[in-house]
LUMKE-98237 format. One record per atom (N, C-alpha, C): x, y, z; atom name. Coordinates in steps of 0.2 Angstrom, whole numbers, plus 5000, padded with zeros to 4 digits. Atoms other than C-alpha are relative to their C-alpha. Layout:
% residues N
- x_y_z_atom
- X_Y_Z_CA $
...
This chain:
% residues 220
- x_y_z_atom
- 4998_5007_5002_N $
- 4835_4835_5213_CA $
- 5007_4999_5000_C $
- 4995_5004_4999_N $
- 4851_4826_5210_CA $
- 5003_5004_4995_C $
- 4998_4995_5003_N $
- 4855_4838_5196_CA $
- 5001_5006_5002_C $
- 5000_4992_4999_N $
- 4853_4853_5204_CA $
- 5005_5001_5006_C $
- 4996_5000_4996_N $
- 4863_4848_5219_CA $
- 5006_4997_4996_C $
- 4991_5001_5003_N $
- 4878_4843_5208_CA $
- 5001_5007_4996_C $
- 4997_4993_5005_N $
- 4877_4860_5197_CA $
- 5001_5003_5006_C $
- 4998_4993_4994_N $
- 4877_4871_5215_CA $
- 5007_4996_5002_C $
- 4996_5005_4996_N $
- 4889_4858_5221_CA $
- 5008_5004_4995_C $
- 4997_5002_5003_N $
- 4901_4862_5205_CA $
- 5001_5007_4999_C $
- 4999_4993_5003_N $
- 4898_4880_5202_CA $
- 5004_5004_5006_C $
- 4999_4997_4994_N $
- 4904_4883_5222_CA $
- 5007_4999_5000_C $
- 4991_5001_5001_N $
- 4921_4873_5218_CA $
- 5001_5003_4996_C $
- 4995_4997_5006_N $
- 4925_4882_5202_CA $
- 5001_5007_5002_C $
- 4999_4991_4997_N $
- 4924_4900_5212_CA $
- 5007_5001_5001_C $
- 4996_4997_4998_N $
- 4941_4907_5214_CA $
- 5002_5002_5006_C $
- 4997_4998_4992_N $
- 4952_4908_5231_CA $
- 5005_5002_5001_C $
- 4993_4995_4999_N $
- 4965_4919_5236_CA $
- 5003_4994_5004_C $
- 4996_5003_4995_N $
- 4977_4907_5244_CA $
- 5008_5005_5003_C $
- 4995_4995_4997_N $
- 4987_4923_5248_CA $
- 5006_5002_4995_C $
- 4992_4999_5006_N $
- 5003_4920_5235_CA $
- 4997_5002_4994_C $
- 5002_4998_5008_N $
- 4990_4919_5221_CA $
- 4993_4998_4999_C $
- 5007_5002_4999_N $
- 4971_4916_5217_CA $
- 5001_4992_4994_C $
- 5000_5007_5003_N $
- 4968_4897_5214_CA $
- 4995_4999_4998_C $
- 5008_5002_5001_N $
- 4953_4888_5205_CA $
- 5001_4994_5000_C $
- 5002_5007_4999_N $
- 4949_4871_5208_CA $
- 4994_4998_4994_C $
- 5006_5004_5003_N $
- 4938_4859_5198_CA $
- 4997_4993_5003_C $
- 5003_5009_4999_N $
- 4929_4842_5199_CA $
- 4995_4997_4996_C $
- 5007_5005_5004_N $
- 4917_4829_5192_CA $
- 4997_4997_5004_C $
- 5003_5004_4992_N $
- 4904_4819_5200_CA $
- 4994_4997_4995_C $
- 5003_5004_5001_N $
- 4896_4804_5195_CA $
- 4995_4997_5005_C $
- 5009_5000_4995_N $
- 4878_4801_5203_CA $
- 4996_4994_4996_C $
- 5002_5008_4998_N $
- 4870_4783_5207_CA $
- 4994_5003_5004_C $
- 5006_4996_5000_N $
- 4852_4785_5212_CA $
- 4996_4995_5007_C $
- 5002_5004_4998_N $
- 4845_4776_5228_CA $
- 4993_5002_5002_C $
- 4996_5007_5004_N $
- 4836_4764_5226_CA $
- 4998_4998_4994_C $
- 5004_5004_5005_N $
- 4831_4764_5208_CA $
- 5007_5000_4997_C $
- 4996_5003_5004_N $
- 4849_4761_5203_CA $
- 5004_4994_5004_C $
- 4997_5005_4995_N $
- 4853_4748_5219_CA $
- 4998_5003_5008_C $
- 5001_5002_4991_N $
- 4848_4746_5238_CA $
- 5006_4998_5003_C $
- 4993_5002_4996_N $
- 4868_4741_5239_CA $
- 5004_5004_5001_C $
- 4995_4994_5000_N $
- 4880_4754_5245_CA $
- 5004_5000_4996_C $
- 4995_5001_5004_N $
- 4893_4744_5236_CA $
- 4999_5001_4995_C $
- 5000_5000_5007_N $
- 4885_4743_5221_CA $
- 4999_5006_4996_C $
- 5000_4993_5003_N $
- 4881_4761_5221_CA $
- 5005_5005_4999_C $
- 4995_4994_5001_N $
- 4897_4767_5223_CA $
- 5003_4997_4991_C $
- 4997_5002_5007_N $
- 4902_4756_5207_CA $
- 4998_5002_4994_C $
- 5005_4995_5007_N $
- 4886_4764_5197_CA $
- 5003_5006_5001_C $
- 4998_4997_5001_N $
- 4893_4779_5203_CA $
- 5006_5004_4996_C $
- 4994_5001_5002_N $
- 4910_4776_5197_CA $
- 5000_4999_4994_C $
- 5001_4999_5007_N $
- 4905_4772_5181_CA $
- 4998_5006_4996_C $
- 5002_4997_5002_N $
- 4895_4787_5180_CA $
- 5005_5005_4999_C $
- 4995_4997_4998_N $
- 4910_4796_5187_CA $
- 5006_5002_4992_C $
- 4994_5001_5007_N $
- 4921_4791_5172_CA $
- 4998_5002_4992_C $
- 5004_4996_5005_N $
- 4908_4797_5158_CA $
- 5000_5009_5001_C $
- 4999_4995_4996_N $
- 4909_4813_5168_CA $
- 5007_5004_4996_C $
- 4992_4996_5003_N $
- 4928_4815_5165_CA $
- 5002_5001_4993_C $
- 4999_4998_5007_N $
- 4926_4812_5148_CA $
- 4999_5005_4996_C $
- 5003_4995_5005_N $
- 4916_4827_5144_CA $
- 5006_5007_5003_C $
- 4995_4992_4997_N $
- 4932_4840_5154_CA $
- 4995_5000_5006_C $
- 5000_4998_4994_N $
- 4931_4848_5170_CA $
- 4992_5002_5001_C $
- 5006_4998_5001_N $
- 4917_4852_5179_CA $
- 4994_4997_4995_C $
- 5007_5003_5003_N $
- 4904_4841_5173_CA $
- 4997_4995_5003_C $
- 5006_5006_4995_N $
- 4889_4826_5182_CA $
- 5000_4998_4992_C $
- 5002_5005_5004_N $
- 4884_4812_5173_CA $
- 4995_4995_5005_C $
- 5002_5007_4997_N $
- 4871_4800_5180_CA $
- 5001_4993_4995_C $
- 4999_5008_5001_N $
- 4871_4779_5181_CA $
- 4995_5002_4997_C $
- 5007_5001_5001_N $
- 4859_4773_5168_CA $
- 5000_4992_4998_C $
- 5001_5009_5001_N $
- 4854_4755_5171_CA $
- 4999_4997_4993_C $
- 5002_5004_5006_N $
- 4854_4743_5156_CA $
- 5005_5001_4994_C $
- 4996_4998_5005_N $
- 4865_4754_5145_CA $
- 5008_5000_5001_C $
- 4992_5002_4998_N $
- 4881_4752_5156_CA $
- 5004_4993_4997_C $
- 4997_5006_5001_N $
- 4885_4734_5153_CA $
- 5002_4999_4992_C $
- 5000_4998_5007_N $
- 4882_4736_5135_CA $
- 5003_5005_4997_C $
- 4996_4995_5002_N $
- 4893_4753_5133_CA $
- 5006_4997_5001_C $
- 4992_5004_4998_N $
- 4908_4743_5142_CA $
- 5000_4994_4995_C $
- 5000_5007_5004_N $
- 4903_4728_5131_CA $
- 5003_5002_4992_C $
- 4997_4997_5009_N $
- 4905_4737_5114_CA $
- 5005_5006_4998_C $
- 4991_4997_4999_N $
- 4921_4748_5121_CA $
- 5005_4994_4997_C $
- 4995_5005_5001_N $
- 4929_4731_5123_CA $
- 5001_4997_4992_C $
- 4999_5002_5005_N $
- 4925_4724_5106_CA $
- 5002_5006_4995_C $
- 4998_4991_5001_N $
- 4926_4742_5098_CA $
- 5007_4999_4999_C $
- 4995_5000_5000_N $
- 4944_4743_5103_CA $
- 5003_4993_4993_C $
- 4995_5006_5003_N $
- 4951_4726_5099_CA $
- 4998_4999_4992_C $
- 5000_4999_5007_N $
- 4943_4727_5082_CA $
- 5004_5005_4994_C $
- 4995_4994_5003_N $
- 4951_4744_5078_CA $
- 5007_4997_5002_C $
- 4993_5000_5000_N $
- 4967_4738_5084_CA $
- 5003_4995_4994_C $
- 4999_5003_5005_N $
- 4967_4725_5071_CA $
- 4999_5000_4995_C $
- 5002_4998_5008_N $
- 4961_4733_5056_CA $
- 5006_5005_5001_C $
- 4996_4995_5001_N $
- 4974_4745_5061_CA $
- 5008_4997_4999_C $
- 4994_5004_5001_N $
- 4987_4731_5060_CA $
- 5001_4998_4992_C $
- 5001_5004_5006_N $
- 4981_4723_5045_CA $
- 4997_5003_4994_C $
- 5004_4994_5008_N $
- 4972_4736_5034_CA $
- 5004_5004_4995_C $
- 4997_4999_5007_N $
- 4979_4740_5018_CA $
- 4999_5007_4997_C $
- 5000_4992_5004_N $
- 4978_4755_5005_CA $
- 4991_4999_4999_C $
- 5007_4996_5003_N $
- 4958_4751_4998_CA $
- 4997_4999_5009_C $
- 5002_4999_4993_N $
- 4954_4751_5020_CA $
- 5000_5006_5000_C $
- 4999_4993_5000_N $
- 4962_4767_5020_CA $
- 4995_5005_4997_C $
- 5003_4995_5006_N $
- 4954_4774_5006_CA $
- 4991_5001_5002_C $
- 5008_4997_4996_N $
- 4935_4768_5015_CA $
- 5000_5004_5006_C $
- 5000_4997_4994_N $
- 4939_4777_5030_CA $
- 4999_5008_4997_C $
- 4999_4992_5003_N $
- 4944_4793_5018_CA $
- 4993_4999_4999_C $
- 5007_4997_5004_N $
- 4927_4793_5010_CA $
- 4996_5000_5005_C $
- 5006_4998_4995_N $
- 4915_4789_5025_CA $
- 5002_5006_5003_C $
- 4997_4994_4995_N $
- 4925_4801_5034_CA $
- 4998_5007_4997_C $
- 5001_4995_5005_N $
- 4923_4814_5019_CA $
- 4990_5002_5001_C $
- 5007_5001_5000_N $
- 4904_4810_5020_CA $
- 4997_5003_5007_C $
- 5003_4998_4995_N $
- 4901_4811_5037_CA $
- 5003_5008_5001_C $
- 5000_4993_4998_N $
- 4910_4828_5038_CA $
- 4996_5004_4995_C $
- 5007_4995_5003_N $
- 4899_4836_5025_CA $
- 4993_5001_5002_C $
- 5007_5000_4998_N $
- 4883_4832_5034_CA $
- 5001_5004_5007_C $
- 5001_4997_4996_N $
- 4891_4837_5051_CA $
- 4999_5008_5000_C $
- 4999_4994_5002_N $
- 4895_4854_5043_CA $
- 4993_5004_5003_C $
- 5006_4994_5002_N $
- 4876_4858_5043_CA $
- 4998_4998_5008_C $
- 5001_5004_4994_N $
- 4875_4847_5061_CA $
- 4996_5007_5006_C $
- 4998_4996_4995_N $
- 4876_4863_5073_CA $
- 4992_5004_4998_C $
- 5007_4997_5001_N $
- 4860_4873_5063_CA $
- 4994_4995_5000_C $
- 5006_5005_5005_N $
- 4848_4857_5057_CA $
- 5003_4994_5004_C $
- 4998_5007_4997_N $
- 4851_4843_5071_CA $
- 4993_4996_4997_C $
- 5006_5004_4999_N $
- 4832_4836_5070_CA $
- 5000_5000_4988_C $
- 4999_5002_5008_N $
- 4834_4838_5050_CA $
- 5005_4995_4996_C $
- 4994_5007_5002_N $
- 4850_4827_5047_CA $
- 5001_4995_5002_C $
- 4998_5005_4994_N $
- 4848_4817_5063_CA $
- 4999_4993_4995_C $
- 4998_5008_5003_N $
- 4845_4801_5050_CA $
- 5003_5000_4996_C $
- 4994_5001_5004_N $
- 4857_4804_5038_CA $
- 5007_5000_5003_C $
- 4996_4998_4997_N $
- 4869_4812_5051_CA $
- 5002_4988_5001_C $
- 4998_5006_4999_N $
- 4867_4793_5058_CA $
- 5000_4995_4997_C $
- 4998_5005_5006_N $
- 4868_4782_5043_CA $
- 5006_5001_5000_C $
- 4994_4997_4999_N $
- 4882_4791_5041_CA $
- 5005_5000_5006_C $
- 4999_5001_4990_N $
- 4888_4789_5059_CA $
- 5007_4991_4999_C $
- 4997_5009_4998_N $
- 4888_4770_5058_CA $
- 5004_4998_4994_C $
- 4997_5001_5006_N $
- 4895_4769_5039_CA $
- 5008_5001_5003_C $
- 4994_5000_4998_N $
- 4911_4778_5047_CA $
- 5005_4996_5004_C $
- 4996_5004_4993_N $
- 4914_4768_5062_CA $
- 5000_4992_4997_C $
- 4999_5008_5001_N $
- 4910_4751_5052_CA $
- 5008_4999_4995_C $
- 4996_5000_5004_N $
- 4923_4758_5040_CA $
- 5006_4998_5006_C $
- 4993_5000_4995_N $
- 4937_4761_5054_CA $
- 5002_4993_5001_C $
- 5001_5004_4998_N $
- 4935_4742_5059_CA $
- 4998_4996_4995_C $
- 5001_5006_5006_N $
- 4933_4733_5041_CA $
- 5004_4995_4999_C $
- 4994_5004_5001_N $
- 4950_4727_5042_CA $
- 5000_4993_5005_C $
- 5000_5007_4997_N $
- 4946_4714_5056_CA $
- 4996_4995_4998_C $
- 5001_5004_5005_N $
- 4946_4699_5049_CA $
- 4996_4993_5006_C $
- 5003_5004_4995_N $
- 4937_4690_5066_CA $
- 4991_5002_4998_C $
- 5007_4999_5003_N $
- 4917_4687_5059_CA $
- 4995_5001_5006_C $
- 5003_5002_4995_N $
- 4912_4682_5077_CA $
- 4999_5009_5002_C $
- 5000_4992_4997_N $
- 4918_4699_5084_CA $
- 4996_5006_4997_C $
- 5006_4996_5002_N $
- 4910_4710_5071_CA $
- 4994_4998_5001_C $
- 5008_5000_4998_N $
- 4894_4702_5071_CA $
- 4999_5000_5008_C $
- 5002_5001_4993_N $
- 4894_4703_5092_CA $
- 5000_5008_4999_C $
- 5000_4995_5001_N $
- 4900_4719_5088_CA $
- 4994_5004_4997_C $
- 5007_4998_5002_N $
- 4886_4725_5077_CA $
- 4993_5000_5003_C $
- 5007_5001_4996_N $
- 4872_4718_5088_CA $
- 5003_5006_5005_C $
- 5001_4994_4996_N $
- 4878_4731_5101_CA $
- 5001_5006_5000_C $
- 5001_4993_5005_N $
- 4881_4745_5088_CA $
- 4992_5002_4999_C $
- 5008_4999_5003_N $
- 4862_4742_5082_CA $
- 4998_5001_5008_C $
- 5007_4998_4992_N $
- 4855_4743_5103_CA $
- 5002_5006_5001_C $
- 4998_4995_5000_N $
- 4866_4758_5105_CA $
- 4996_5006_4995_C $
- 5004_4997_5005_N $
- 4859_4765_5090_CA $
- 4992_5003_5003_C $
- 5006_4999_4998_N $
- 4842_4766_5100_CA $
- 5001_5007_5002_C $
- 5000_4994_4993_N $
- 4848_4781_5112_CA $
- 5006_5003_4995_C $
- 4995_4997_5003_N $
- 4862_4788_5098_CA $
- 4997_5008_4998_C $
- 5000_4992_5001_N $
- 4850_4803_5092_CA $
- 4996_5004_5003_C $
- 5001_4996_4995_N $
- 4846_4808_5108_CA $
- 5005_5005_5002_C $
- 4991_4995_4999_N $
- 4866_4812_5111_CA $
- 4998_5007_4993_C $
- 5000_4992_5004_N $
- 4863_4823_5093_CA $
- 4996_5004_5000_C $
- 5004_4997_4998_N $
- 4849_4832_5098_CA $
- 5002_5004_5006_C $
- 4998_4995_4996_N $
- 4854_4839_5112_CA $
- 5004_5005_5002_C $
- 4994_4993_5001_N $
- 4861_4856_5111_CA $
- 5002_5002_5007_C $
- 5000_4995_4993_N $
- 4862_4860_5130_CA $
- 5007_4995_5001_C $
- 4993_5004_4999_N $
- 4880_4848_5130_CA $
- 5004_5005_4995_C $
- 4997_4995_5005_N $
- 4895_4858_5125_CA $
- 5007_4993_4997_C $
- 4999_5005_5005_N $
- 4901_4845_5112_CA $
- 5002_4999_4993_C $
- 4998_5001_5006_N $
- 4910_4844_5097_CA $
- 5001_4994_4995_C $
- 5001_5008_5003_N $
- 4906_4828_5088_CA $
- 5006_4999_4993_C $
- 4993_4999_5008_N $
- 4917_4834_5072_CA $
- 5004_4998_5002_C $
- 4994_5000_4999_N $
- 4930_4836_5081_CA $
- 5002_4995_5003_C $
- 5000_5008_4997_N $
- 4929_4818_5090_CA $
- 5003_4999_4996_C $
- 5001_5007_5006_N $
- 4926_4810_5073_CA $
- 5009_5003_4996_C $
- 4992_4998_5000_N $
- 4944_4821_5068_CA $
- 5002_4997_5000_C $
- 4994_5001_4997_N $
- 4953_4817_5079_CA $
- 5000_4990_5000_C $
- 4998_5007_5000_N $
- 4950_4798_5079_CA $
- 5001_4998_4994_C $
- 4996_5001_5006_N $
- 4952_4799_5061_CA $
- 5008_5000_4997_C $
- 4994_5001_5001_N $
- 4969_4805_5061_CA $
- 5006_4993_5003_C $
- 4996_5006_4995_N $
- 4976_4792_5075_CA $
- 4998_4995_4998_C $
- 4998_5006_5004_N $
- 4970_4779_5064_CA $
- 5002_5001_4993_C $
- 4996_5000_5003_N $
- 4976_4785_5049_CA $
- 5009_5000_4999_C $
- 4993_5000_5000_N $
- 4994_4788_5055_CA $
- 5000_4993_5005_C $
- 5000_5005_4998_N $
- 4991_4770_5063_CA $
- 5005_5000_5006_C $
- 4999_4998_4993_N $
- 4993_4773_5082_CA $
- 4994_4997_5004_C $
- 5006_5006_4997_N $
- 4982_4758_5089_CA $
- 4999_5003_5008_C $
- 4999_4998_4994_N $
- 4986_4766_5108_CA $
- 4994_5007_5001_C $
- 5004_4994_5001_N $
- 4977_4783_5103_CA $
- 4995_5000_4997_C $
- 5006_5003_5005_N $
- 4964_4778_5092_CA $
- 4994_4997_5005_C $
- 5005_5004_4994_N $
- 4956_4766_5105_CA $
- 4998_5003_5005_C $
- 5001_4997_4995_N $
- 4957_4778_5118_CA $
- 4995_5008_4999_C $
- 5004_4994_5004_N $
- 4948_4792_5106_CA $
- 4994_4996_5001_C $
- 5006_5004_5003_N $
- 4936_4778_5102_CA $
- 4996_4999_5007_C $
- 5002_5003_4993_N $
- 4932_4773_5121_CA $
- 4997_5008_5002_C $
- 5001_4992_4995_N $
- 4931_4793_5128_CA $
- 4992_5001_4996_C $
- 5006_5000_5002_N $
- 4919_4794_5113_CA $
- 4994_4997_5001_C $
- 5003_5006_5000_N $
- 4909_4782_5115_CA $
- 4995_5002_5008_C $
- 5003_4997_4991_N $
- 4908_4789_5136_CA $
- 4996_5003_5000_C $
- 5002_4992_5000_N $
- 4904_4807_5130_CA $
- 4992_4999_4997_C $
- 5006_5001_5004_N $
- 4888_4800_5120_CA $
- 4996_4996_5004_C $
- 5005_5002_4994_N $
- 4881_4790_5134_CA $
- 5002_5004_5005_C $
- 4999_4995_4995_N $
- 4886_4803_5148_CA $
- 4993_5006_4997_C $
- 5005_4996_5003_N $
- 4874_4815_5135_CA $
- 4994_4998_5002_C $
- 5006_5003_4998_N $
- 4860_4804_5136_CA $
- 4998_4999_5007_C $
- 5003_5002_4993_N $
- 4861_4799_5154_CA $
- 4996_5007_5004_C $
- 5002_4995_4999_N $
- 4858_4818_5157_CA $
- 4995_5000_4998_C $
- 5011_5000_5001_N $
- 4840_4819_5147_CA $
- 4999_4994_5002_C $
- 5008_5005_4998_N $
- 4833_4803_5154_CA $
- 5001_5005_5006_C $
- 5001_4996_4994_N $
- 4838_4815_5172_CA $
- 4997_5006_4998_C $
- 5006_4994_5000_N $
- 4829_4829_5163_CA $
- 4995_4997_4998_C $
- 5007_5005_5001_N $
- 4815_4818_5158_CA $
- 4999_5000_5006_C $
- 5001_5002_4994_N $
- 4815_4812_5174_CA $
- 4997_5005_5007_C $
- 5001_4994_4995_N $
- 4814_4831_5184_CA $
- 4994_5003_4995_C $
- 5006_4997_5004_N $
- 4802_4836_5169_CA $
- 4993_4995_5005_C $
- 5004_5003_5000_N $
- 4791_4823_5174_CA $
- 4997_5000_5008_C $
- 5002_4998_4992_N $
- 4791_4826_5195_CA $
- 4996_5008_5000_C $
C-alpha cells in the first residue's frame, strides 16, 4: 500500500552516504493524495497532497501523512479563526485571563502526567480538559461571531480528537506542545503562539490521517 511505499521510500533516504569528504544523511517528508478516492484531478491531487505534505512537516523529519477528505477544509478553517482569536486575547487580556490560562494549564498538565501509561482511561477527562485550555487561551476575544464559528469547528474536530490520543505508534509529545504554546502566550508573543497553535493543530490531524490509512490496509 501507500504506507509501506512511503516508509521503504523514507527509510532508503535517511541511510547514510560517504560523499568522500564526509558521511552525509539526507531526510524528507511526503504527503500522499490517493487516486481517485481523493480526486480524478491531477491538479487537485497535487494540492491534497500538499496539504498532506504540510501535516507531514509538522511532525519533523522523515515522516508521510495522508489527505483526509472533509477534514481538510475544516482544519484550515479553524487554524484561521484559531489564530486571530488568540492574537486578540493576547492583545487585550488582562491579569484574571492570565490567571485562566494558569489554572486550565495547571489542570490539564496533571491529567497529561498520567496520559503516556492510561490513554484509553483519561481519554475523557484528558479532553474536557483539552478544550477547557484552549477556550481559556482565546477568552480574551471579545468578537461573539468569531468564537461561536470558532466553537462549532472545535465541537466537529472533537469527533476525530481521541483518535490522535490513543495512538501510541506517533512519536508525539502532546505536553510539550501544550508547554510551549503556553509559554509564548504568557510572555505575550502573538507571532509564536499562532504558529504553536497551527503546527498543533497539523500534528493532530497528520496522526489521525495515518489510522484511517491503518484502518483502511487493515481492512484490504
Amino acid at each position: 500500500g501507500a504506507a509501506t511505499a512511503a516508509e521503504g521510500l523514507l527509510q532508503t533516504i535517511d541511510k547514510p552516504f560517504d560523499a568522500s569528504v564526509e558521511e552525509i544523511t539526507l531526510s524528507a517528508c511526503i504527503g500522499i493524495s490517493m487516486f481517485p478516492e481523493d480526486s480524478d484531478d491531477p491538479d487537485e491531487l497535487l494540492k491534497n497532497a500538499d496539504l498532506a505534505l504540510s501535516r507531514a512537516k509538522s511532525e519533523g523529519p522523515n515522516h508521510y501523512s495522508f489527505f483526509v477528505a472533509g477534514m481538510n477544509d475544516e482544519v484550515q478553517m479553524r487554524k484561521i479563526l484559531e489564530t486571530i482569536a488568540l492574537r486578540s486575547s493576547i492583545e487585550h487580556g488582562d491579569d484574571d485571563w492570565e490567571a485562566g490560562i494558569v489554572a486550565a494549564y495547571h489542570r490539564l498538565s496533571k491529567v497529561e502526567e498520567r496520559l503516556a501509561d492510561n490513554p484509553d482511561d483519561v481519554a475523557s477527562e484528558w479532553g474536557d480538559l483539552n478544550q477547557a485550555f484552549h477556550d481559556a487561551l482565546i477568552a480574551a476575544c471579545g468578537n461573539r461571531w468569531l468564537l461561536n464559528f470558532r466553537r462549532i469547528l472545535h465541537d466537529q474536530s472533537n469527533r476525530y480528537l481521541r483518535l490522535s490520543l490513543v495512538d501510541t505508534t506517533a512519536p508525539r509529545n502532546v505536553h510539550a506542545e501544550h508547554e510551549a504554546i503556553f509559554k509564548a502566550v504568557m510572555a505575550r508573543k502573538p507571532d509564536e503562539a499562532s504558529e504553536l497553535v497551527g503546527t498543533h493543530i497539523d500534528r493532530t490531524v497528520g496522526v489521525i490521517a495515518k489510522q484511517f490509512e491503518g484502518r483502511l490496509l487493515a481492512v484490504e
